[in-house]
N, C-alpha and C positions, 0 to 999 in steps of 0.2 A: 641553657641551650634547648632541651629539652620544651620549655615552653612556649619557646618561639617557636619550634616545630610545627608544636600542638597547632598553635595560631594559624599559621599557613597551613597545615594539614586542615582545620575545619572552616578557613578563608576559602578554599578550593571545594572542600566540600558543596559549602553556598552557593558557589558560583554552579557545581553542577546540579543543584537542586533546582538554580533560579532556572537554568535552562531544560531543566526536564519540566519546571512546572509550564513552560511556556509551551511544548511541543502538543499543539491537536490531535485529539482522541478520538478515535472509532472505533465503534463495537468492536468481539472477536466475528463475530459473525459474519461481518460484512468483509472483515478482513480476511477468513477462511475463504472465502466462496470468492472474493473479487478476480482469483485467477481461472474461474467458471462461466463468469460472467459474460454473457456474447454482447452488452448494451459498450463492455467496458474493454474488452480485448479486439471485438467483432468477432466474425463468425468467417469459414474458410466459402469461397464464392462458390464450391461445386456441394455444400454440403448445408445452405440454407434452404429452409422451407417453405418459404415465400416468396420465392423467384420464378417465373412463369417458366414451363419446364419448354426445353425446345424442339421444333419440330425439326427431323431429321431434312437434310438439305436436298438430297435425292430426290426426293419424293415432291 
């Protein structure tokens, strides 16, 4: 009994090797910073820098 265990205990193992070897990799770097990133989250509309600033209405 015991050997068949074995067998389905490291059948399963393969199987989750086969599937971590298949999962795409990226740096850590790019992964720390990705929730920084204004190209990848955007950026909040009153607090970009490159938005022509407005002239008051009144006037």
């Amino acid at each position: 009994m015991s050997s068949g265990a074995s067998v389905s205990a490291l059948q399963h193992l393969v199987e989750q090797l086969k599937l971590e070897a298949g999962v795409e990799r990226i740096k850590v770097s790019q992964a720390a910073n990705a929730c920084k990133d204004a190209l990848l989250v955007g950026s909040p509309a009153g607090s970009n820098p490159f938005r022509e600033p407005r002239s008051c209405a009144l006037l």
